[in-house]
C-alpha positions in Angstrom: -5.8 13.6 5.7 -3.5 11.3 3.5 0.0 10.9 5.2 2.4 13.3 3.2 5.8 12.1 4.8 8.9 12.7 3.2 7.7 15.5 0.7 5.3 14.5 -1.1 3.3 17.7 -1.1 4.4 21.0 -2.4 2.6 22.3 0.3 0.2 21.3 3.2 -3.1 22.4 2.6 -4.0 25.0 5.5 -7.9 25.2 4.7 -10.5 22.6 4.5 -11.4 23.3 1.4 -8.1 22.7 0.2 -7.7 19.2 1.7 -10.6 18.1 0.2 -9.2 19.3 -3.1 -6.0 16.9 -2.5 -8.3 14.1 -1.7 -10.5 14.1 -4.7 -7.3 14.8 -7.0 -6.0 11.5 -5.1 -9.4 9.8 -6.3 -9.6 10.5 -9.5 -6.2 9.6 -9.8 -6.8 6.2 -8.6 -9.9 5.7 -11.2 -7.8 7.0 -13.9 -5.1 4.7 -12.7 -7.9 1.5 -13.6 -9.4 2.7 -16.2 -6.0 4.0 -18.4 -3.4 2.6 -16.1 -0.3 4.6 -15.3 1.8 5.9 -18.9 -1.7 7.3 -20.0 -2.2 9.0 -16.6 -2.1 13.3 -17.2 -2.4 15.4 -14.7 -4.8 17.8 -16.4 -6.9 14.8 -17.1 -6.8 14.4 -12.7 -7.6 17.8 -12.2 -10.1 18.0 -14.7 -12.2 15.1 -13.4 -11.5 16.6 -9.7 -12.4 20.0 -11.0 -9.6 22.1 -10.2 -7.5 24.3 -12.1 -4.4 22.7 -13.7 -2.4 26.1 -11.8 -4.5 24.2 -8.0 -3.0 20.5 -8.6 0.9 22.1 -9.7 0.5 23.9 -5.8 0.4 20.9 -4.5 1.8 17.7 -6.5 5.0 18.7 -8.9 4.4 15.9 -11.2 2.4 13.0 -11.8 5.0 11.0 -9.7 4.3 12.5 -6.6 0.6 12.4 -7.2 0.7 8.8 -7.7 3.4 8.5 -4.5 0.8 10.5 -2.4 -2.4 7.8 -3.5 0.5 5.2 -2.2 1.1 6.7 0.9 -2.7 7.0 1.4 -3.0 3.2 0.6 -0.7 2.1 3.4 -2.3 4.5 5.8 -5.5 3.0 5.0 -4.1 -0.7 5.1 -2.5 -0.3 8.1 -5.7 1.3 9.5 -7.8 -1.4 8.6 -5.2 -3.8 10.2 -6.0 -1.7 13.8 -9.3 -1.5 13.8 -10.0 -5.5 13.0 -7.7 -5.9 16.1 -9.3 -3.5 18.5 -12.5 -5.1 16.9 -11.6 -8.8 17.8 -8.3 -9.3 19.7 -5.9 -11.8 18.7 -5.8 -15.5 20.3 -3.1 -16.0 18.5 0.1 -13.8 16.7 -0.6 -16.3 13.3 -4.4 -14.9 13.1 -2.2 -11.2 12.4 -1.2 -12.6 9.4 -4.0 -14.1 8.1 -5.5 -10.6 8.6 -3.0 -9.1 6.7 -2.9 -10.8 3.8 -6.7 -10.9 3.8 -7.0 -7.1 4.4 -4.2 -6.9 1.6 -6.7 -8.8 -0.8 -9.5 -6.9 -0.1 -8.3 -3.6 -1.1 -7.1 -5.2 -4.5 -10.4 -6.4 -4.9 -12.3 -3.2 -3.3 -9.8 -0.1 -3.6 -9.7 2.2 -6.8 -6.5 2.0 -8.1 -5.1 -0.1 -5.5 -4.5 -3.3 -8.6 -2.3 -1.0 -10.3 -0.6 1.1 -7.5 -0.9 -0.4 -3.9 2.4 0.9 -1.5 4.7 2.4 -4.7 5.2 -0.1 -6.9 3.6 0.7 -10.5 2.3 -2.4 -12.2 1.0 -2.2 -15.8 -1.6 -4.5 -15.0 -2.7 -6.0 -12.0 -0.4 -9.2 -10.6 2.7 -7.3 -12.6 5.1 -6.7 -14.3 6.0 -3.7 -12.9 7.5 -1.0 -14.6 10.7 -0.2 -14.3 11.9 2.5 -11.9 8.9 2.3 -9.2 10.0 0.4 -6.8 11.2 3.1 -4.9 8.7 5.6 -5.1 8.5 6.3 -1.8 11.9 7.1 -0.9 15.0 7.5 -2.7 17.2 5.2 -1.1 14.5 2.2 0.3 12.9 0.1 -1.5 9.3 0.1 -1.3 8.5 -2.9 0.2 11.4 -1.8 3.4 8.9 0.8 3.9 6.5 -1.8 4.0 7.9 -3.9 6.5 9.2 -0.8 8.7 5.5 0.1 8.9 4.2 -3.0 10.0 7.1 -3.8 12.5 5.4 -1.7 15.3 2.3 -3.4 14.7 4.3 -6.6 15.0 5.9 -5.6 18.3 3.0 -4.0 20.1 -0.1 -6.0 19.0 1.9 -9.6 18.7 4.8 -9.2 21.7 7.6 -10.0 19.1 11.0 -8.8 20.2 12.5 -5.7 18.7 15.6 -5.9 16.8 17.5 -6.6 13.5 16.4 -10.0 13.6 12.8 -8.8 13.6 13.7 -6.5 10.8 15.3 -8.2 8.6 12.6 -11.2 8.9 9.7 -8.8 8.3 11.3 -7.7 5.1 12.1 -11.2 3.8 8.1 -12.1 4.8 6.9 -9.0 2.5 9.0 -9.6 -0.3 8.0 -13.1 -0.7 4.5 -12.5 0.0 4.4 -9.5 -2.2 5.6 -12.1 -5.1 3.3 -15.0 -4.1 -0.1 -12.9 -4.2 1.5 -10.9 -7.8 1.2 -14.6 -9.3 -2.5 -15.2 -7.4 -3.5 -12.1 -9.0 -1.7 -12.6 -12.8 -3.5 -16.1 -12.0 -7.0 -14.8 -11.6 -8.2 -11.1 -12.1 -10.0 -11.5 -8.1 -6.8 -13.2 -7.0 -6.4 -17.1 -7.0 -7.6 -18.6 -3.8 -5.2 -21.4 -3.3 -2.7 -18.9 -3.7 -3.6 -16.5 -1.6 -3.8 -20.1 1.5 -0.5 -20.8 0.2 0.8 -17.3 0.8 -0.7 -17.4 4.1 0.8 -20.9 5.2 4.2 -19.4 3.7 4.2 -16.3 6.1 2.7 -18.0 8.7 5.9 -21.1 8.8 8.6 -18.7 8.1 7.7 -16.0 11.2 7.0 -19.0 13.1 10.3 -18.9 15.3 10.2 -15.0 15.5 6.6 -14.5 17.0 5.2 -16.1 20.2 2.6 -18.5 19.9 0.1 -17.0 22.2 
């Protein structure tokens, strides 16, 4: 069940039945998100195509906002999964392979995931690669921005799968590493609708150098 931190939901679903309701209103959502994009998104169009009553998706969502904050939340949960189970699949030799896997797990859901090119962890784009529209770049809580969530997130993955230290240092570096590759795969994905591939190496090598001094090398 998609991670509803911080209020997302009106309500938890008790019943089966109506968790599977938020899911598919979370999926057509993220269709309707690549095939109109966001400022043409309606909710009775969502729960039309999920095929619920318009009075179902208002118990749960209170706008289209927290419908779309609710397919980002999902996103990161599914990122982060995917991040887990390629490390309890292959261990790391090394704390660089993480991000390499990262980014790479990060290109494969813009390639793969519905909806993921136009909403991926908050951040509304109007196309995929940017710009983003104005206001959205805290949608997932009032007073971060979305990628500090971002890096929040990973930082326990950081500390327990690579050995990095805790600490502000840590933070603050893990922020600085999402922002800038956050803007470096935008432009590989503005560049090329698949994402360009020298881009996406150099985002990699950027990471890689900068968290250098931060992670251990074994």
């Amino acid at each position: 069940m998609t991670n509803v931190a911080g209020g997302t939901l009106r309500r938890r679903p008790a019943q089966r039945r109506s968790a599977e309701r938020v899911e598919r209103m979370l999926d057509e959502c993220a269709r309707l998100l690549d095939e109109v994009g966001y400022e043409a998104l309606t909710t009775k169009e969502v729960a039309r195509r999920a095929g619920v009553p318009i009075g179902t998706f208002y118990q749960f969502f209170s706008d289209k906002q927290a419908l779309v904050r609710a397919l980002a939340l999902r996103n990161l949960d599914a990122f982060l999964g995917r991040i887990v189970a390629r490390l309890s699949a292959a261990p790391l030799s090394d704390w660089a392979e993480m991000t390499d896997l990262a980014v790479d797990e990060f290109v494969a859901m813009k390639r793969t995931t519905p909806g993921f090119g136009i909403v991926d962890f908050g951040e509304v784009l109007s196309a995929p690669g940017g710009p983003a529209i104005r206001g959205t770049e805290r949608m997932l809580d009032a007073a971060l921005e979305n990628n500090a969530i971002v890096a929040d997130r990973l930082r326990a993955l950081v500390v327990e799968q690579a050995g990095a230290a805790a600490g502000p240092g840590l933070d603050r570096a893990l922020v600085v590493a999402v922002e800038a590759a956050d803007a470096v795969l935008k432009l590989a994905f503005r560049t090329r609708p698949d994402g360009d591939p020298d881009l996406i190496a150099e985002c990699k090598l950027l990471v890689r150098r900068y968290l250098a001094g931060l992670l251990p090398r074994s």
